[in-house]
C-alpha positions as a Markdown table, in Angstrom:
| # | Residue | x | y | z |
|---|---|---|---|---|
| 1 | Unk | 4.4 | 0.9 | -20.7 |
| 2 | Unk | 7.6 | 1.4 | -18.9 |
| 3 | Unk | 10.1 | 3.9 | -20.1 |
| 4 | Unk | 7.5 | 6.1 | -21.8 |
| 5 | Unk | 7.0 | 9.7 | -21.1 |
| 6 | Unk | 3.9 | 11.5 | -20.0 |
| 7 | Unk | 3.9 | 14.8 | -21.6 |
| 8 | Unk | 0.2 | 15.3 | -22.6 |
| 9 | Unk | -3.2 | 14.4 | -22.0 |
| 10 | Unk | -3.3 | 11.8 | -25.2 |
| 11 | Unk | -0.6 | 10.2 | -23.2 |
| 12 | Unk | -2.2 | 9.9 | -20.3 |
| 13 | Unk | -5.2 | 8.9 | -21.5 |
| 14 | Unk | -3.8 | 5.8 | -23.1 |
| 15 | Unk | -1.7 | 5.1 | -19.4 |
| 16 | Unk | -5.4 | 5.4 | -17.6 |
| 17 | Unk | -7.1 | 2.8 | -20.3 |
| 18 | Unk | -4.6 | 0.5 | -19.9 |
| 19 | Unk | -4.8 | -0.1 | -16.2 |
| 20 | Unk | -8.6 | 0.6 | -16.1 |
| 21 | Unk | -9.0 | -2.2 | -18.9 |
| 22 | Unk | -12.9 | -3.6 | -18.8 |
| 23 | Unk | -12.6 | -7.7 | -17.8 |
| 24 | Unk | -9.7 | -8.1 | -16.1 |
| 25 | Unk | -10.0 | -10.0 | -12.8 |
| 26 | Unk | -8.8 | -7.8 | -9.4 |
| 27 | Unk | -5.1 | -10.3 | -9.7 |
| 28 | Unk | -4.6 | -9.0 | -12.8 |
| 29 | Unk | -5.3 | -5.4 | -11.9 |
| 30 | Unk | -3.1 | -5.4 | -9.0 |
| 31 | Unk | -0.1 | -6.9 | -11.7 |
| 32 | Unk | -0.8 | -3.9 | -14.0 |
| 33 | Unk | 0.0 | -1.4 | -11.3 |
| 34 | Unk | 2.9 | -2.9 | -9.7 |
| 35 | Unk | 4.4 | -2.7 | -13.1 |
| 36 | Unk | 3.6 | 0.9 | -13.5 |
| 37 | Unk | 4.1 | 2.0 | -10.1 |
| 38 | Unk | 7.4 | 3.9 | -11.4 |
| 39 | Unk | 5.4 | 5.8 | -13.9 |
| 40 | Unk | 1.9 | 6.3 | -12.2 |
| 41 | Unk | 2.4 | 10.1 | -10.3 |
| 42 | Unk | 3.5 | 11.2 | -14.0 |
| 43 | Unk | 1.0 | 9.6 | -16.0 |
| 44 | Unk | -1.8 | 11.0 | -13.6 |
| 45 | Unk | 0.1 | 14.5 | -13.6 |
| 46 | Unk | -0.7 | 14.6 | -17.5 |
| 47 | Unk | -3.9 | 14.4 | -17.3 |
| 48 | Unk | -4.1 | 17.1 | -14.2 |
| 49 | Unk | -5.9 | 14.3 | -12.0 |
| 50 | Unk | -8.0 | 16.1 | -9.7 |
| 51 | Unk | -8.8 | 13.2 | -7.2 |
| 52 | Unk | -6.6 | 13.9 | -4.3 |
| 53 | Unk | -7.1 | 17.5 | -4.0 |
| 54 | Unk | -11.3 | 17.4 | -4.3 |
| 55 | Unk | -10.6 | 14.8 | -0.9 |
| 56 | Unk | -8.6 | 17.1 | 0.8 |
| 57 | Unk | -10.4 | 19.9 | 0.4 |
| 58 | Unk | -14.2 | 18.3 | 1.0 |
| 59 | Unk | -12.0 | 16.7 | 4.5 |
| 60 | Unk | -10.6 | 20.4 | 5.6 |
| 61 | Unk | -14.2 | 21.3 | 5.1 |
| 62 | Unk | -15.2 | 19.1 | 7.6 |
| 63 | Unk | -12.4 | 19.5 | 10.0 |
| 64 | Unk | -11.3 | 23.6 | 10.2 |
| 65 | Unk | -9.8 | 23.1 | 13.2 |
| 66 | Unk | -7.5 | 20.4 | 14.9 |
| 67 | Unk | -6.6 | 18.6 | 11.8 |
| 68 | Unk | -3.2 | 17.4 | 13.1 |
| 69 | Unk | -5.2 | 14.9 | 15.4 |
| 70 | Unk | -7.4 | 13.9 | 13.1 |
| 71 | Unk | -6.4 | 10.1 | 11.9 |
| 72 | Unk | -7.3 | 9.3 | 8.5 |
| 73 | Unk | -7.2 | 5.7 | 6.3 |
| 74 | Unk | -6.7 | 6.4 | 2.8 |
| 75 | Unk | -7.9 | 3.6 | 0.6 |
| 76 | Unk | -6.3 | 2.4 | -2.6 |
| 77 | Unk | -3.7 | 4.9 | -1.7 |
| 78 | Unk | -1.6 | 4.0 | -4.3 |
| 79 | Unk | 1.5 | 5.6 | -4.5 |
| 80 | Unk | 0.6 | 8.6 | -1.6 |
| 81 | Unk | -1.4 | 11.1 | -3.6 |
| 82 | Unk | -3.7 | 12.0 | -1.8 |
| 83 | Unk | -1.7 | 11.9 | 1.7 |
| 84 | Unk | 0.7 | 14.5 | -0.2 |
| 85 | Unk | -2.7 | 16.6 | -0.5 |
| 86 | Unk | -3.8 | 16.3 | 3.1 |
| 87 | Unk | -0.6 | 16.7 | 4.1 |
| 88 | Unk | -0.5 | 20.4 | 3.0 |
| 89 | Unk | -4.2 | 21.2 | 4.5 |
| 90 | Unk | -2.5 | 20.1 | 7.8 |
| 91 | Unk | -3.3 | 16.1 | 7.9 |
| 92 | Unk | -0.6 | 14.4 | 9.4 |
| 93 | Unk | -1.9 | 11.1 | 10.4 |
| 94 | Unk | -2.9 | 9.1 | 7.8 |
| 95 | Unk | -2.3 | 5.2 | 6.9 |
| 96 | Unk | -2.5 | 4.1 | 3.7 |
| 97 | Unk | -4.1 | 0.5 | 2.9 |
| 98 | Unk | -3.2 | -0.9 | -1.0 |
| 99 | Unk | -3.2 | -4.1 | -2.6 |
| 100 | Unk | -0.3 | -3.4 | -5.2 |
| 101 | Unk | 3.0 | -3.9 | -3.6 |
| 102 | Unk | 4.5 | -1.9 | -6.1 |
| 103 | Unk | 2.9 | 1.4 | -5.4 |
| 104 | Unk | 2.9 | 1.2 | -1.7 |
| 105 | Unk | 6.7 | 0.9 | -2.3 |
| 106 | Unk | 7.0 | 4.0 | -3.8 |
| 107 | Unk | 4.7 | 5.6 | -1.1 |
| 108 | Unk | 7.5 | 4.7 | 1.1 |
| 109 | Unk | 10.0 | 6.3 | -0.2 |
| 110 | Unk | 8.5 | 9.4 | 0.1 |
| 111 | Unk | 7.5 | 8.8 | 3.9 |
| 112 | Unk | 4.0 | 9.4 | 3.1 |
| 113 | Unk | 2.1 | 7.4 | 5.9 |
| 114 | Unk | 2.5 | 6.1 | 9.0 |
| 115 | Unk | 0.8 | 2.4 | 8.6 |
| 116 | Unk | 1.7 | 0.5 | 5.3 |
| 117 | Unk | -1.5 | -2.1 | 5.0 |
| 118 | Unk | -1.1 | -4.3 | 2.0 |
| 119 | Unk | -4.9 | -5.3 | 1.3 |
| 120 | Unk | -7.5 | -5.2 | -0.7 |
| 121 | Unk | -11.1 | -3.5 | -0.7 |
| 122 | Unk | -13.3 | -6.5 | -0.7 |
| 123 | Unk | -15.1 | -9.2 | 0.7 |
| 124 | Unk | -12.5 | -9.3 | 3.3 |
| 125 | Unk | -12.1 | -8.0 | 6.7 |
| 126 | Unk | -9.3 | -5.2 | 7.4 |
| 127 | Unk | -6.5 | -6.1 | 9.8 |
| 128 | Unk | -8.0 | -2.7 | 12.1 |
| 129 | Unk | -9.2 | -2.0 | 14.9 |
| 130 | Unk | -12.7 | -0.9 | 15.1 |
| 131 | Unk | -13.4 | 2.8 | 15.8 |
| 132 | Unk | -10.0 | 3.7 | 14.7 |
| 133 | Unk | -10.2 | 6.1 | 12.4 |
| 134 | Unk | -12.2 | 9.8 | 11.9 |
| 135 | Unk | -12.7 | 9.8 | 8.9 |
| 136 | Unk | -11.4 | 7.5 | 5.3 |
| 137 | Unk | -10.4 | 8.6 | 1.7 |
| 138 | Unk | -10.9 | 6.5 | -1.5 |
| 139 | Unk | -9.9 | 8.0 | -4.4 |
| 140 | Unk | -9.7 | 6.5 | -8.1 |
| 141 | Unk | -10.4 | 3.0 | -6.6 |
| 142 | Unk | -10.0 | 0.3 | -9.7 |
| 143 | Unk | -12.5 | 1.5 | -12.2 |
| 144 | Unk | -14.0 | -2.3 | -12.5 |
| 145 | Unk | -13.6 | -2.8 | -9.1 |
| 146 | Unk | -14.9 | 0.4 | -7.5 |
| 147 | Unk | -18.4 | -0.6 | -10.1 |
| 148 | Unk | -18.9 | -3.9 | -8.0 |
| 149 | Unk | -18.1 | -2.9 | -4.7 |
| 150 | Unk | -19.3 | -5.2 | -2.1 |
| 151 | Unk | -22.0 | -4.4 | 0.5 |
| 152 | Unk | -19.2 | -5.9 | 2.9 |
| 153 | Unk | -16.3 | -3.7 | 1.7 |
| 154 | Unk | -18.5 | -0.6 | 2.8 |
| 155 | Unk | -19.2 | -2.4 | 6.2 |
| 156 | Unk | -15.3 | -2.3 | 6.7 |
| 157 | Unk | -15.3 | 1.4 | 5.9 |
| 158 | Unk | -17.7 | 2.3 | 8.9 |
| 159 | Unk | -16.8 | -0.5 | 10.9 |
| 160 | Unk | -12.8 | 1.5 | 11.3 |
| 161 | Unk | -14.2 | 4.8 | 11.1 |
| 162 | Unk | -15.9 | 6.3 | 14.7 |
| 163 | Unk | -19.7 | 7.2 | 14.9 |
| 164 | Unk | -19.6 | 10.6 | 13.5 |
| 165 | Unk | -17.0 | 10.1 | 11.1 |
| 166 | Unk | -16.7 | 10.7 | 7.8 |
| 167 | Unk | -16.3 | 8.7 | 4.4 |
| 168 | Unk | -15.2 | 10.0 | 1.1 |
| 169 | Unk | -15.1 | 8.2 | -2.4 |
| 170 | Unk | -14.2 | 9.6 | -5.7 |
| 171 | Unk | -14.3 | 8.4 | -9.0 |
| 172 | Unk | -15.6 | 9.4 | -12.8 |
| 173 | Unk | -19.0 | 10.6 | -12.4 |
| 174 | Unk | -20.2 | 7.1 | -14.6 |
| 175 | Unk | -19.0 | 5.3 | -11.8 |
| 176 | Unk | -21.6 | 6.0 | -9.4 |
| 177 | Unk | -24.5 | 4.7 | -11.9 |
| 178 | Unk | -23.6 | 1.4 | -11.4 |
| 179 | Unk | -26.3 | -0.6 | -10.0 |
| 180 | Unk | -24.3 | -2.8 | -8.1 |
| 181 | Unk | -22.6 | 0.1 | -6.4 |
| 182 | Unk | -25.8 | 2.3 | -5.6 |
| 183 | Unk | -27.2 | -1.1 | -4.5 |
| 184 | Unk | -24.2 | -1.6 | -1.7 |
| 185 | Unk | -24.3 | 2.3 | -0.6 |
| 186 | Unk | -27.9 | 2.2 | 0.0 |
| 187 | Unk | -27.9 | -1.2 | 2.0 |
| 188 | Unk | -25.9 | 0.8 | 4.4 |
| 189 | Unk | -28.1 | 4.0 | 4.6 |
| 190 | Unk | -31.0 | 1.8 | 4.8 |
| 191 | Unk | -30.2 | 0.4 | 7.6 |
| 192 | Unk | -29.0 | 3.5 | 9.8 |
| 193 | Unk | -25.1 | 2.7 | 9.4 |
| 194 | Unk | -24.2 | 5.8 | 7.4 |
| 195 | Unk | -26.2 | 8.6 | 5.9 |
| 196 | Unk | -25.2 | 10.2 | 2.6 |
| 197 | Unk | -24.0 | 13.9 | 2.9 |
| 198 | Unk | -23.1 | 14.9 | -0.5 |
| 199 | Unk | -22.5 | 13.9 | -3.9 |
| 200 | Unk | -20.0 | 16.9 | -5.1 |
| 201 | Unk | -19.4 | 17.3 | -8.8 |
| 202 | Unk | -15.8 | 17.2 | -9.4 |
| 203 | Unk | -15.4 | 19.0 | -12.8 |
| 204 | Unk | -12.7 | 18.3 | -15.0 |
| 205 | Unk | -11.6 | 15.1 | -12.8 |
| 206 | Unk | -9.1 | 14.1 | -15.2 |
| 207 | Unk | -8.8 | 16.8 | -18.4 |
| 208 | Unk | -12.2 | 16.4 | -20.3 |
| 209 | Unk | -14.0 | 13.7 | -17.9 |
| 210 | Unk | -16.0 | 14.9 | -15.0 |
| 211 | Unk | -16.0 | 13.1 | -11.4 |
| 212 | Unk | -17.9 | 13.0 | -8.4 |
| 213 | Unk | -16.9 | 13.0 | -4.6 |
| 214 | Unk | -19.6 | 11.1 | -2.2 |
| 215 | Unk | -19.6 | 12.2 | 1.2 |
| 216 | Unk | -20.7 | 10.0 | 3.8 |
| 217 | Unk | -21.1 | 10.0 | 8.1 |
| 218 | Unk | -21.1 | 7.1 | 10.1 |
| 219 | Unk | -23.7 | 6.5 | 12.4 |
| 220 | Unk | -22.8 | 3.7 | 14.0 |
C-alpha cells in the first residue's frame, strides 16, 4: 500500500483491513507494519482514530496533579501516538515497547520516548524492571493478537507497573468479547493481582466503529 494517499474514511478503512487481516500469524503482522510504517499516522488520521486521546485523557483523570513524574510504558506504541497525546496533558516520561522495527523508527524521529524496547506482547517476559512503571497504555494492540492475549502477557503488565498503578487497553468494542481475552483478564482479578476499574465506551473509535477503554489497578 505504499505511495497511496489517505484522504477519506473509505481509504482508511481499507489501510486498517489490511493490517488487521484475520489468520495471519504475529511474524507476518509485524512485516505488514514495518512496511506501512511511513503511511500509518495518515491512514489512522482518516479515519479520525480516537485511541490515543481516550488513554490520555482516562490517565490525566487519574493523575490531576504531578504528571511530569509520572512514568508510563506505552504498549504497541507504534509509531508515538499516543506519547504525542500524553505529551500535551503533561506526560513526559514515557517508553515505548513495539515489535515492528519499522514504526518504532519513525517514533524516533520525532523524539517521542525515552526507552526504545523492541518486543513483543506475549508469552515472553519484558526486558524491565519490576515496579517500574505507574501506570501502562495499550492502545489498538494487533486486532488478532489483542483477541488471544495470553494470561502471561497481562502478568508482565502488572508485574512493571507498581501496586496502585494503573493499566489501560483500548480496542474496538468486539474485541473485548473474546473468550480467550475475558478468560486472561479475569485470571488476574481472580486471583487479587489487579481489579477492574472501568470499561469506558469509546464512541466513534475509528469513524463509524465504536471502542472501549478497560481500566485496570494493580494490586500487587
Amino acid at each position: 500500500m505504499a505511495g497511496t494517499t489517505y484522504t477519506n474514511v473509505k481509504e482508511g478503512n481499507t489501510f486498517l483491513d489490511h493490517i488487521t487481516e484475520k489468520g495471519l500469524d504475529n511474524k507476518s503482522i509485524i512485516n505488514r507494519f514495518d512496511k506501512v510504517s511511513g503511511e500509518y499516522n495518515e491512514a489512522l488520521g482518516s479515519v479520525d482514530y480516537m485511541g490515543p486521546r481516550s488513554l490520555a485523557g482516562i490517565l490525566a483523570e487519574l493523575h490531576p496533579s504531578d504528571r511530569e513524574n509520572v512514568r508510563v510504558l506505552d504498549l504497541a506504541a507504534g509509531t508515538g501516538l499516543v506519547a504525542i497525546e500524553l505529551k500535551k496533558k503533561g506526560f513526559v516520561s514515557t517508553d515505548g515497547l513495539e515489535p515492528s522495527e519499522g514504526m518504532l523508527a519513525e517514533a524516533k524521529r520525532n523524539n517521542l520516548y525515552g526507552r526504545y524496547i523492541c518486543d513483543v506482547v506475549g508469552e515472553n517476559t519484558f526486558d524491565i524492571e519490576t515496579d517500574t512503571y505507574s501506570a501502562i497504555t495499550m492502545s489498538a494492540l494487533s486486532l488478532e493478537i489483542f483477541k488471544k492475549l495470553p494470561v502471561k502477557a497481562l502478568e508482565e503488565m502488572a508485574r512493571v507497573v507498581k501496586p496502585g498503578g494503573h493499566i489501560l487497553m483500548t480496542q474496538y468494542d468486539f474485541a473485548f468479547d473474546s473468550d480467550v481475552l475475558k478468560a486472561s483478564l479475569s485470571n488476574l482479578e481472580d486471583r487479587g493481582v489487579w481489579k477492574l476499574i472501568e470499561m469506558r465506551p469509546v464512541p466513534d473509535f475509528t469513524k463509524g466503529k465504536d471502542g472501549l477503554v478497560s481500566v485496570h489497578q494493580v494490586l500487587k
